[in-house]
mmCIF file of the N, C-alpha and C atoms, coordinates in Angstrom:
data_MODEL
# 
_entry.id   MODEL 
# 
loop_
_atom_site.group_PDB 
_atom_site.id 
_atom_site.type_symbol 
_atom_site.label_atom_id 
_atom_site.label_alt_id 
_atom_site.label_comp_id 
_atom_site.label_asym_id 
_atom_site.label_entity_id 
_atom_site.label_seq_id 
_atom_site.pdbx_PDB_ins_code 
_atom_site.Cartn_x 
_atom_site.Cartn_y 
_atom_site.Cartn_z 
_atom_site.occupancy 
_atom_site.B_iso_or_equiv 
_atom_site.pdbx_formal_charge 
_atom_site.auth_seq_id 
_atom_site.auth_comp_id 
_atom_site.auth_asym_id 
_atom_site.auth_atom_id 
_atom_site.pdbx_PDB_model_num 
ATOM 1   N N  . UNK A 1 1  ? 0.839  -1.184 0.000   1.00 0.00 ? 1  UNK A N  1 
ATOM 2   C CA . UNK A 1 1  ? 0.000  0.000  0.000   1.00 0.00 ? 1  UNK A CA 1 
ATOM 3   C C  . UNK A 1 1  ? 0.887  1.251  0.000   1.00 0.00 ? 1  UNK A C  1 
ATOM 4   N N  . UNK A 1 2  ? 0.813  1.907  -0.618  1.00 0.00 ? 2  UNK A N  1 
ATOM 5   C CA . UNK A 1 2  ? 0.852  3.206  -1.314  1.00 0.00 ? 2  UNK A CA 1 
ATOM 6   C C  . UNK A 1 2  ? 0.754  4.349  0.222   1.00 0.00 ? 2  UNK A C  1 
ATOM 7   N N  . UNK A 1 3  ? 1.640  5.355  0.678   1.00 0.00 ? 3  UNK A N  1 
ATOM 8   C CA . UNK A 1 3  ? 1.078  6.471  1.257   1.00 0.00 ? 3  UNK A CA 1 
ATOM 9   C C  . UNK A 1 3  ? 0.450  7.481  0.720   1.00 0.00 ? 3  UNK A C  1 
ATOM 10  N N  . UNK A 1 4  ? -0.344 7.738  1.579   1.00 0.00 ? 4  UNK A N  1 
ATOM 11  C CA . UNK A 1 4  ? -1.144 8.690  0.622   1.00 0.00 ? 4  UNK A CA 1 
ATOM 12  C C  . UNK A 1 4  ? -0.543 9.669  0.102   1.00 0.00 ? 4  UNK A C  1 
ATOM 13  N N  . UNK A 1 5  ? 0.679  10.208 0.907   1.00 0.00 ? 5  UNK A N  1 
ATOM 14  C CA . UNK A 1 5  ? 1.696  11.364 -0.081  1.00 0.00 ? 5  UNK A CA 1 
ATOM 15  C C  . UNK A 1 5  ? 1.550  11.283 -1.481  1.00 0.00 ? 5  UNK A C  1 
ATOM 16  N N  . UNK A 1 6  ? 1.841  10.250 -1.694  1.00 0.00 ? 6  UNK A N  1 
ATOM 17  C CA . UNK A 1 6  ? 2.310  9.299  -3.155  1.00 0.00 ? 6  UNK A CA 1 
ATOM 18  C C  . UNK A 1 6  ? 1.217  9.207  -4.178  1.00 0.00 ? 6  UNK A C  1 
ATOM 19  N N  . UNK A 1 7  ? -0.250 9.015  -3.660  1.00 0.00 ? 7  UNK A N  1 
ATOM 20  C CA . UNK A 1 7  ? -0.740 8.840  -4.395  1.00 0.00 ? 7  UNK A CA 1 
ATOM 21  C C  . UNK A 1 7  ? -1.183 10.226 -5.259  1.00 0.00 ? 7  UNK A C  1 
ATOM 22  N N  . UNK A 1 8  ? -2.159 10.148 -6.567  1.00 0.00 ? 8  UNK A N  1 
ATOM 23  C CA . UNK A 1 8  ? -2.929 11.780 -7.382  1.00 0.00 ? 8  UNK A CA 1 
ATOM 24  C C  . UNK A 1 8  ? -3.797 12.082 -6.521  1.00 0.00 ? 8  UNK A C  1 
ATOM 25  N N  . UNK A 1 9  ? -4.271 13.008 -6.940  1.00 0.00 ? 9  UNK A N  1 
ATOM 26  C CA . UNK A 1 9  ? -5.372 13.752 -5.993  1.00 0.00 ? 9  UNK A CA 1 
ATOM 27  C C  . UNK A 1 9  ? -5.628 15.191 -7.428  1.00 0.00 ? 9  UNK A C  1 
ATOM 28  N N  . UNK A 1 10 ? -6.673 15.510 -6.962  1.00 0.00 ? 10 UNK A N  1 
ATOM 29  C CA . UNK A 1 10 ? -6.956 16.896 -8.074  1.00 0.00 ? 10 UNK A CA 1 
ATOM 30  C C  . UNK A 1 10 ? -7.393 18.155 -7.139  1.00 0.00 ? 10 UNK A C  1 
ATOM 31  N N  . UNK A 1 11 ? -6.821 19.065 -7.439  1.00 0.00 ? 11 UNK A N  1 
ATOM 32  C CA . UNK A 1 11 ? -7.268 20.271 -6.755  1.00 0.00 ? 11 UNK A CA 1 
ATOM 33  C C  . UNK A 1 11 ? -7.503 21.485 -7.632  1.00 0.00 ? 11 UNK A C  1 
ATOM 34  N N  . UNK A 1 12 ? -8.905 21.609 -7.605  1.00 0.00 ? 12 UNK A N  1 
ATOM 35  C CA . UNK A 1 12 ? -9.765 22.298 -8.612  1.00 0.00 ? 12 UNK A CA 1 
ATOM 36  C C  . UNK A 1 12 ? -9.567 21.744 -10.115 1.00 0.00 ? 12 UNK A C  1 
ATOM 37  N N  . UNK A 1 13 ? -9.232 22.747 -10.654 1.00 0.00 ? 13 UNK A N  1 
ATOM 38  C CA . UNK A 1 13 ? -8.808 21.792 -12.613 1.00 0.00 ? 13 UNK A CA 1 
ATOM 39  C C  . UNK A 1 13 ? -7.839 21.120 -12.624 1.00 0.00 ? 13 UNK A C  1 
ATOM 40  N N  . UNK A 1 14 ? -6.671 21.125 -11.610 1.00 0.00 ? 14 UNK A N  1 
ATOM 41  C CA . UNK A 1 14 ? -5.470 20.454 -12.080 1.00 0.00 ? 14 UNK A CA 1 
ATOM 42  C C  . UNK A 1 14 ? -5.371 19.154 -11.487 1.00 0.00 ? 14 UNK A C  1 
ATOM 43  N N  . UNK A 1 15 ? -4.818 17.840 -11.920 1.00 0.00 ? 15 UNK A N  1 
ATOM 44  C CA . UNK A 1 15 ? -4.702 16.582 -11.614 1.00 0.00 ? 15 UNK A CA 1 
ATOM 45  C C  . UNK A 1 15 ? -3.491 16.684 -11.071 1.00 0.00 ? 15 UNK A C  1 
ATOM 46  N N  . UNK A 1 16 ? -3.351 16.002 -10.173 1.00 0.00 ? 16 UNK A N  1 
ATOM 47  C CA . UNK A 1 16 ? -1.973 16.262 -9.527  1.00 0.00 ? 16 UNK A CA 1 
ATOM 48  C C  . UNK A 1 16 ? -1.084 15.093 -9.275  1.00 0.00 ? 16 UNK A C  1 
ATOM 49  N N  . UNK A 1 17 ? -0.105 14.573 -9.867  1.00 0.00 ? 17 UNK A N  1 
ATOM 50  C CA . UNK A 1 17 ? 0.635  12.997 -9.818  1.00 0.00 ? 17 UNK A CA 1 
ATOM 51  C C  . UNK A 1 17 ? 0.806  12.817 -7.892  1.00 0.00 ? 17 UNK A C  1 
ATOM 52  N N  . UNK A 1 18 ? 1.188  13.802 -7.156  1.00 0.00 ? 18 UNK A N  1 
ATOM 53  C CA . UNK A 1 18 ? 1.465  13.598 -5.211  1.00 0.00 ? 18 UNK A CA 1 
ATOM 54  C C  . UNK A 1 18 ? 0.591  14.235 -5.107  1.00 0.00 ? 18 UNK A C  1 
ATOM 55  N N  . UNK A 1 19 ? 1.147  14.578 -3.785  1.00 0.00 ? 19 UNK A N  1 
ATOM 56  C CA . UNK A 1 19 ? 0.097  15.254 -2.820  1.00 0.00 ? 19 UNK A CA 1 
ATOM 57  C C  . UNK A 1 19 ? 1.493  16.382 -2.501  1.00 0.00 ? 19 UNK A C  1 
ATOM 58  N N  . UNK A 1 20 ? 2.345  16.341 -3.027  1.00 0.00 ? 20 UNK A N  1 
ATOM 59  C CA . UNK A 1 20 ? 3.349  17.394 -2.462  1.00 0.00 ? 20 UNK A CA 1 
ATOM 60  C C  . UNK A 1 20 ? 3.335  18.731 -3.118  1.00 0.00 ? 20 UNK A C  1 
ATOM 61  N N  . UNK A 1 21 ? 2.589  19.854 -2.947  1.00 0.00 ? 21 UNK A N  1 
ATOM 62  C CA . UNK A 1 21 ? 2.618  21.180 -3.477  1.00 0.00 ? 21 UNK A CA 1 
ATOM 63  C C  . UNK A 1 21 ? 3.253  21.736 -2.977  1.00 0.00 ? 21 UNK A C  1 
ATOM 64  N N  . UNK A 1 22 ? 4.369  22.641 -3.416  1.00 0.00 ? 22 UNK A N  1 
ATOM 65  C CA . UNK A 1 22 ? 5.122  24.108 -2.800  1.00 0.00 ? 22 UNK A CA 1 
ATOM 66  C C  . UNK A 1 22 ? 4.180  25.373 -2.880  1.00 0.00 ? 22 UNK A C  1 
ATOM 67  N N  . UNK A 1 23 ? 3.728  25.970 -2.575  1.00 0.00 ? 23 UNK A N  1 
ATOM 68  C CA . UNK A 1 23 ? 3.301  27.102 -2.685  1.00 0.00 ? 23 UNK A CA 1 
ATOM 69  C C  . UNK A 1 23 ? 4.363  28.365 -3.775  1.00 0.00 ? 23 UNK A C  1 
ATOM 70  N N  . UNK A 1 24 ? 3.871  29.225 -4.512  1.00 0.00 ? 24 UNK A N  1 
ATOM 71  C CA . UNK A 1 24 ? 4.626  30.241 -5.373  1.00 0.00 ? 24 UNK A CA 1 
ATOM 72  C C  . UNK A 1 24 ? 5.780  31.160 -4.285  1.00 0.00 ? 24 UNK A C  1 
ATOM 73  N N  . UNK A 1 25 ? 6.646  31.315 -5.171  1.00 0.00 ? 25 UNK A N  1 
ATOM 74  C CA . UNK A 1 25 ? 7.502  31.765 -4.050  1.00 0.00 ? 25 UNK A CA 1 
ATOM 75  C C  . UNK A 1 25 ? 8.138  33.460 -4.848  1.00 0.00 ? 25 UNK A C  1 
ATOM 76  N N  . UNK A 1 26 ? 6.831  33.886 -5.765  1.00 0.00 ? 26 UNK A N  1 
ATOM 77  C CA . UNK A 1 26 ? 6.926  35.065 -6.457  1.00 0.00 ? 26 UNK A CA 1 
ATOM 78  C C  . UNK A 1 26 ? 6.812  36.294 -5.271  1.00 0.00 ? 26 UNK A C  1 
ATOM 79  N N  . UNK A 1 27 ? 6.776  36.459 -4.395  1.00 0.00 ? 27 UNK A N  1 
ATOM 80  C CA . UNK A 1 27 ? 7.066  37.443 -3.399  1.00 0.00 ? 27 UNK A CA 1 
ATOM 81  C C  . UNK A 1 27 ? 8.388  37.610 -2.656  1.00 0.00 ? 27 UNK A C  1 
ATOM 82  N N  . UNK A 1 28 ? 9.431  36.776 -3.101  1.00 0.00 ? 28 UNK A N  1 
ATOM 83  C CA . UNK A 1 28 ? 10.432 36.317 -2.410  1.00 0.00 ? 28 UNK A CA 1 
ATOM 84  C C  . UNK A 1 28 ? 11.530 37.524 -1.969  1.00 0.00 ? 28 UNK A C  1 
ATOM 85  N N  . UNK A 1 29 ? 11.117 38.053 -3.646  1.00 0.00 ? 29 UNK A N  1 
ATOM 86  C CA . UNK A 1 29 ? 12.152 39.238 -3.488  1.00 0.00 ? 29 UNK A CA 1 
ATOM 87  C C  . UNK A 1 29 ? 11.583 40.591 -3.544  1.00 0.00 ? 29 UNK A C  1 
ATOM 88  N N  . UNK A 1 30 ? 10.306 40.722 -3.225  1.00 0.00 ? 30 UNK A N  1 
ATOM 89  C CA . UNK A 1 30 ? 9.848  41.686 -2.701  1.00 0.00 ? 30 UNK A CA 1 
ATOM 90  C C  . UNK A 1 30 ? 10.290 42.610 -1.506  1.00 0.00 ? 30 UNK A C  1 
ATOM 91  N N  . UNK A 1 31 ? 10.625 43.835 -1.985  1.00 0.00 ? 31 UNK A N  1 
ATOM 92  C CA . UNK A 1 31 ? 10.659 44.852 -0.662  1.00 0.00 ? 31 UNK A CA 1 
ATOM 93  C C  . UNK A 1 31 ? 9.966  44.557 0.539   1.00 0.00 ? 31 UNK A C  1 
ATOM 94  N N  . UNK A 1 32 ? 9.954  45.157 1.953   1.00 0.00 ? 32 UNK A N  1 
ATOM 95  C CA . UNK A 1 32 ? 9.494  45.476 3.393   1.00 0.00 ? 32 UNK A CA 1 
ATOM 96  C C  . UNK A 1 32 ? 7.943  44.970 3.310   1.00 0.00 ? 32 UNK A C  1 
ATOM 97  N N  . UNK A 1 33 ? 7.806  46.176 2.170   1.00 0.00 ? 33 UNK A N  1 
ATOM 98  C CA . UNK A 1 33 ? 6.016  45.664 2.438   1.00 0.00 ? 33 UNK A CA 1 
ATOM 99  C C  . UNK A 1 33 ? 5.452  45.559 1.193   1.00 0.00 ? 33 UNK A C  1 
ATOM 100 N N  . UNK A 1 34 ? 5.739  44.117 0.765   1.00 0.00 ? 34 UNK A N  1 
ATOM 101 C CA . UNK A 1 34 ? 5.593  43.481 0.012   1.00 0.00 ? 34 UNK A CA 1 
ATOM 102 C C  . UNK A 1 34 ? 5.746  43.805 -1.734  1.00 0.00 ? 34 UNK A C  1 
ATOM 103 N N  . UNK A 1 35 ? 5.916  44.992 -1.697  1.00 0.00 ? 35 UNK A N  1 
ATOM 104 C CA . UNK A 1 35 ? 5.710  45.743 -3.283  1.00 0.00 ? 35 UNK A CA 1 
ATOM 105 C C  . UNK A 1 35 ? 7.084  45.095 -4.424  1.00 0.00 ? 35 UNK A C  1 
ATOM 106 N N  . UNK A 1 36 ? 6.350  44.595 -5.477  1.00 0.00 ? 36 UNK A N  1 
ATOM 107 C CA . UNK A 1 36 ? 7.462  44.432 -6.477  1.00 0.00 ? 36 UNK A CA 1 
ATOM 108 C C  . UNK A 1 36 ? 8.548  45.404 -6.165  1.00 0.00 ? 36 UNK A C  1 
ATOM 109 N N  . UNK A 1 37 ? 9.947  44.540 -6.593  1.00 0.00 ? 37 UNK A N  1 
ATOM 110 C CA . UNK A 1 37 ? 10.545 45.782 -7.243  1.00 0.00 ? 37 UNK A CA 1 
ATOM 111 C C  . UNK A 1 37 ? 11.197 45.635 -8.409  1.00 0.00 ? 37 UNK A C  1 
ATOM 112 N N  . UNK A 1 38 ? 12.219 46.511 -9.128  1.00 0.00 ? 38 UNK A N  1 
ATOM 113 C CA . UNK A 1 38 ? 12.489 46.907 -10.109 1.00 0.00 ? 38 UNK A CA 1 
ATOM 114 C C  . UNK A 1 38 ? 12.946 44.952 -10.915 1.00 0.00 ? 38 UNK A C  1 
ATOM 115 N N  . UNK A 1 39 ? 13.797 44.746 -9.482  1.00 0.00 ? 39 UNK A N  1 
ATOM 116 C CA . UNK A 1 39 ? 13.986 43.581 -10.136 1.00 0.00 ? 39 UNK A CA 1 
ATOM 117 C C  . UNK A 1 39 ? 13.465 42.018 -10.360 1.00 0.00 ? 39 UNK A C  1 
ATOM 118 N N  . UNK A 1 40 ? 12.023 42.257 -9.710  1.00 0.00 ? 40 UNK A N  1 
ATOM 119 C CA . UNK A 1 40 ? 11.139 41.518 -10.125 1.00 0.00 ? 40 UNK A CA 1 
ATOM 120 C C  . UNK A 1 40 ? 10.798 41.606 -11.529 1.00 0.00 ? 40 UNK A C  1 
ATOM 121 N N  . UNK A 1 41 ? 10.170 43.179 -12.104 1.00 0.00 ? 41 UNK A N  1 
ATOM 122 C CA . UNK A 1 41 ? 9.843  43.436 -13.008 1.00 0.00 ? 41 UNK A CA 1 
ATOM 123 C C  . UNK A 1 41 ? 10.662 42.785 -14.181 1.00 0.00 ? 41 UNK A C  1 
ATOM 124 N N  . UNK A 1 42 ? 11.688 42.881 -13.904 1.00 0.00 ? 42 UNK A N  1 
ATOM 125 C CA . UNK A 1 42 ? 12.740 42.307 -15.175 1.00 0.00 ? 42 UNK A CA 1 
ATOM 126 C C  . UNK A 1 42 ? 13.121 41.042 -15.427 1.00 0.00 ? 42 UNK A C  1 
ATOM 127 N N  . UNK A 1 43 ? 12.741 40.154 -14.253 1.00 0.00 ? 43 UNK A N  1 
ATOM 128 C CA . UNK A 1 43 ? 12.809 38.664 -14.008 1.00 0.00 ? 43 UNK A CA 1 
ATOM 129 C C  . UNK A 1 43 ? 11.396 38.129 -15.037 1.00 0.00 ? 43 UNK A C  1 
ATOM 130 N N  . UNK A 1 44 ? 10.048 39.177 -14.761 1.00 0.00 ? 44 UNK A N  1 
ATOM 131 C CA . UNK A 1 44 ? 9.237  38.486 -14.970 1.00 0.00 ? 44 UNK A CA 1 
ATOM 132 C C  . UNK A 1 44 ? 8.958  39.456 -16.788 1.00 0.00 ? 44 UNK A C  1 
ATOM 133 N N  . UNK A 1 45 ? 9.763  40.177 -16.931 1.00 0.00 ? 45 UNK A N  1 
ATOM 134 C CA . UNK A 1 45 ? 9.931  40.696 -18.336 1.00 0.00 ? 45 UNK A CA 1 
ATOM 135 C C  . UNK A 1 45 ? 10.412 39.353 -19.042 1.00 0.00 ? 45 UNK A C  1 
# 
């Protein structure tokens, strides 16, 4: 038997092969309080 880690699962539209999601980590390099900065903009240019 399989842990459930391991097994698919779907969350909303997407099918998912685990159960292991990272969360987005697009705020990372955000300033103090929270605001893009210059060099976000150019990462995501």
């Amino acid at each position: 038997m399989q842990p459930e880690l391991f097994t698919s699962t779907t969350l909303g539209s997407l099918i998912l092969a685990n159960r292991m999601v990272m969360a987005p980590m697009t705020r990372n390099r955000a300033d103090s309080a929270g605001v893009a900065t210059t060099l976000m903009a150019t990462y995501y240019a």
